[in-house]
C-alpha positions in Angstrom: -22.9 -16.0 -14.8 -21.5 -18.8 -12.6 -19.8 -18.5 -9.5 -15.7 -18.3 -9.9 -14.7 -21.7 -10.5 -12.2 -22.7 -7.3 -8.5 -22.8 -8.5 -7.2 -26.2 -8.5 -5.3 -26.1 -4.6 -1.6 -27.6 -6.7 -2.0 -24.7 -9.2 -2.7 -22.5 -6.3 0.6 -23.5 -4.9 3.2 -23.1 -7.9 1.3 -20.2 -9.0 2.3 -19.0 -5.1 6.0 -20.5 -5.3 6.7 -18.8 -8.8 5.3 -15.4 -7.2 8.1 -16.0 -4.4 10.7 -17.1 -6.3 10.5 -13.9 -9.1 9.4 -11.7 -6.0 13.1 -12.8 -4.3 14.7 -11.9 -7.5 12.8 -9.1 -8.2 14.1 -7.8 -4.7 17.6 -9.0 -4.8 17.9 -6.5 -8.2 16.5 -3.8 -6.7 19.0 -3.3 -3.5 22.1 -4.5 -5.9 21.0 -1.8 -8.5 20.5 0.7 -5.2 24.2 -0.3 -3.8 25.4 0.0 -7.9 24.3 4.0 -8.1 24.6 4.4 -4.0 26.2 8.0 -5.1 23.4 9.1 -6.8 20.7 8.8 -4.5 18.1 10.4 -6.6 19.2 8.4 -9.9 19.5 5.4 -7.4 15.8 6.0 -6.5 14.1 6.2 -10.0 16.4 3.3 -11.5 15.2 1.7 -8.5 11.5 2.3 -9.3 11.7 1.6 -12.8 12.7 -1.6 -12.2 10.0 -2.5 -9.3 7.2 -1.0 -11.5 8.3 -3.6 -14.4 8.9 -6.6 -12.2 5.8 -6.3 -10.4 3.7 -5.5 -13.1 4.8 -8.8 -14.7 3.7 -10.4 -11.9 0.2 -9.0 -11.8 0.9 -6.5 -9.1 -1.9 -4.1 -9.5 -2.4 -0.3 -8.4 -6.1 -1.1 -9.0 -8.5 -3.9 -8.2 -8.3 -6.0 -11.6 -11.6 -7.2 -11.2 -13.2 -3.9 -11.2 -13.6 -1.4 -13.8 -10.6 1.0 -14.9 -10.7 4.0 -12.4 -11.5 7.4 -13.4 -8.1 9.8 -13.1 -10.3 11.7 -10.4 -11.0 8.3 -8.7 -7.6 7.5 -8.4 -6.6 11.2 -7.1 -9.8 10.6 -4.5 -7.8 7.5 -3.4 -4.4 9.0 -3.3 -6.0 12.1 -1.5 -7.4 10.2 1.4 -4.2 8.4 1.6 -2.4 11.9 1.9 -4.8 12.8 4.5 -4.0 9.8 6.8 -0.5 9.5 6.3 0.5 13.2 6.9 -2.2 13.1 9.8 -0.4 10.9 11.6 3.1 12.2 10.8 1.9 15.9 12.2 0.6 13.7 15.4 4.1 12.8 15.8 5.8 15.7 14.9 3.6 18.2 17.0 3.7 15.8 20.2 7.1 15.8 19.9 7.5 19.4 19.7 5.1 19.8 22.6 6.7 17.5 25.2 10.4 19.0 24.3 11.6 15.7 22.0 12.0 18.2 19.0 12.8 21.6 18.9 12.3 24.0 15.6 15.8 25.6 14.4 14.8 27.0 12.1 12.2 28.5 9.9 12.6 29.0 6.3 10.9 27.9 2.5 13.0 26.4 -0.3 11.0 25.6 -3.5 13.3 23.4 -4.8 14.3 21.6 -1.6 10.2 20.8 -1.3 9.7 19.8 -5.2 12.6 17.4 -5.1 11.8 16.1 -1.4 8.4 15.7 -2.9 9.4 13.7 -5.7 11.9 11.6 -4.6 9.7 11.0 -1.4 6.9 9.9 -4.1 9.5 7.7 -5.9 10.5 6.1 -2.9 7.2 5.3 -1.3 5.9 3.5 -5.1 9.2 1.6 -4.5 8.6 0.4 -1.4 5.0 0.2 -1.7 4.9 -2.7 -4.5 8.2 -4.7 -3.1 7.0 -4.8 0.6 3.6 -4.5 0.5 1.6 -5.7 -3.1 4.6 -8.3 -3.6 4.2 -9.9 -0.3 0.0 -9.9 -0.5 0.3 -11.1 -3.9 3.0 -13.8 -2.8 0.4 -14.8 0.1 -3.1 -14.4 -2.0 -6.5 -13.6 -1.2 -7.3 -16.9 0.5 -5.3 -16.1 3.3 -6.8 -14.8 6.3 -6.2 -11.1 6.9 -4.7 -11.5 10.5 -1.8 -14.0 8.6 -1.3 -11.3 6.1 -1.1 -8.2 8.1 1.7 -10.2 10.2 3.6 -11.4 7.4 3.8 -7.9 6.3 4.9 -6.8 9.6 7.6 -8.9 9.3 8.9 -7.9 6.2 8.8 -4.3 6.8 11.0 -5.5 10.1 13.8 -7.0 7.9 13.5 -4.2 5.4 14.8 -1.8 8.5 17.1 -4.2 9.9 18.4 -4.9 6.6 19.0 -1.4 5.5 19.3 0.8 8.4 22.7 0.2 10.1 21.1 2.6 12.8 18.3 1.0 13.5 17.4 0.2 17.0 14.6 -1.7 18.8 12.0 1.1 19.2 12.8 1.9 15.0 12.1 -1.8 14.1 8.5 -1.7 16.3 7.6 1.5 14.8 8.6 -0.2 11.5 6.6 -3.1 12.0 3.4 -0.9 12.9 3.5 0.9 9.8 4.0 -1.6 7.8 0.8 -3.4 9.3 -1.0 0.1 8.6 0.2 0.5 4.9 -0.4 -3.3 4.4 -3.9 -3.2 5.9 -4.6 0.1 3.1 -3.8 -2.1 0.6 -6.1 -4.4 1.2 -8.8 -2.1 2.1 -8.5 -0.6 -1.1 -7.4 -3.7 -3.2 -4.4 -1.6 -4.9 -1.7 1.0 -4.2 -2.5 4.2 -4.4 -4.4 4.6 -0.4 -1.1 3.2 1.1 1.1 5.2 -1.6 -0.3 8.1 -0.9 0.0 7.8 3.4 3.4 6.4 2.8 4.4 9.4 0.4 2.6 11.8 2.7 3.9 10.4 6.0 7.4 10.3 4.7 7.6 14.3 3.4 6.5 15.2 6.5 8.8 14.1 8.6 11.5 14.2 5.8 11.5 17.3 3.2 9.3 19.1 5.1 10.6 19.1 8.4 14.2 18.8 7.1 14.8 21.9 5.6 12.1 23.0 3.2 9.9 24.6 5.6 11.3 24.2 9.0 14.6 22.1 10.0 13.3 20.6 13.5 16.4 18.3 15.7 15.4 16.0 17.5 16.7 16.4 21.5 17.5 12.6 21.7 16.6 9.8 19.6 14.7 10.2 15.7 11.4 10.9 15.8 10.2 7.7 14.1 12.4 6.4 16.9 11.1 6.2 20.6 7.9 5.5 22.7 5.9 8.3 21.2 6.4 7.0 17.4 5.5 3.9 18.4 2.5 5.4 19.9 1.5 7.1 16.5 2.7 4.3 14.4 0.0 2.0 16.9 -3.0 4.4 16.5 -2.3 4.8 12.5 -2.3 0.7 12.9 -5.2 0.6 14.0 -7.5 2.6 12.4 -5.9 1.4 8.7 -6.9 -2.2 10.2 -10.2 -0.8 11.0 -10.5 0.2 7.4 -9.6 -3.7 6.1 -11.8 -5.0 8.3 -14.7 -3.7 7.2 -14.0 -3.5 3.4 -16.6 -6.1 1.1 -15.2 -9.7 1.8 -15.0 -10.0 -2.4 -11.8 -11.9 -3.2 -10.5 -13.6 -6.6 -7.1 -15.4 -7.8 -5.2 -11.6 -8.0 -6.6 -9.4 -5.3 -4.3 -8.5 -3.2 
């Protein structure tokens, strides 16, 4: 077989501006349908998923590399499982340095199955969500050719204005630890060429220091700002940065018209 023929660079470009201009949409629907059902968080969540799964999809948003053969359902629990690993890795970081230098204390102790299975799921929901809007929408909207450095900053960026945007609490230190994540999770995706690495860290990141902490297995305050909110976070989210950048970086160079 011949090499890929090169895309014609004016093609290239409207297929980039339609990606943009659907993506803007696609985003614009999802926050009105989550301020539309803001009293049903939960329902607000799915609905919101639903509709992010669809739009992205049409857009060739993949949670697998399309130019590689369908993965097995253990491959894709392999991929999800690692994701896990480094996600709720770096969240127990946080959470035990914070508990060791006096920035969290532990309330209280206690185990509520429900509390944990729908933390768990809605958690799940939430990170697929976010996962294909900020990260696979934005990669998809920049393309392969573009150098990883431009596309790891880009998503930075966006995961910035997603906290700015939505969190009326949000303070300096929140928006850099924001921004470091969201160059971790984007740099997963594009060492794995899909979404179920940075789904799963996101997912697994996100229970941690939400469901799990919060009630379904201990209920830990914070002595003075968040904990995703202050000098150590930013620490974490810098180290978890870094070694998901490590991870892009050394991933085979193989690129076509819709890898992310």
């Amino acid at each position: 077989m011949g090499a890929e023929k090169p895309l014609d660079p004016r093609a290239a470009l409207r297929d980039r501006t339609k990606i943009v201009g659907w993506g803007l949409a696609l985003f614009a629907a999802v926050q009105a349908l989550g301020m539309l059902l803001a009293k049903n968080h939960t329902g607000a969540v799915v609905a919101q998923l639903v509709l992010t799964e669809f739009g992205t999809g049409r857009l060739a948003i993949a949670w697998s590399d399309p130019l590689a053969p369908e993965p097995t359902t253990k491959a894709i629990a392999t991929r999800a499982g690692l994701g896990a690993a480094i996600g709720a890795s770096a969240a127990i970081v946080l959470l035990g340095a914070s508990l060791a230098l006096r920035r969290a204390t532990i309330a209280d102790v206690t185990f509520s199955i429900s509390t944990l299975f729908v933390g768990t799921v809605i958690t799940g929901f939430a990170a697929a969500r976010d996962e294909l809007l900020l990260r696979g929408l934005v990669l998809r909207a920049l393309g392969p050719r573009a150098s990883v450095g431009f596309r790891l900053a880009v998503g930075a960026a966006a995961g910035v204005a997603f906290r700015f945007g939505t969190d009326a609490s949000a303070t300096p230190w929140s928006l850099v630890v924001s921004g470091l994540l969201a160059v971790g999770f984007s740099a997963l995706w594009i060492a794995d060429r899909g979404a179920w690495l940075p789904w799963g860290a996101n997912a697994a990141f996100s229970l941690v220091l939400g469901p799990l902490s919060q009630g379904a297995v201990l209920d830990v305050r914070a002595t003075g700002a968040p904990l995703d909110a202050g000098p150590l976070a930013v620490a974490v989210a810098a180290a978890f940065a870094a070694f998901s950048v490590r991870r892009a970086l050394t991933r085979d160079p193989r690129a076509s018209s819709k890898d992310a």
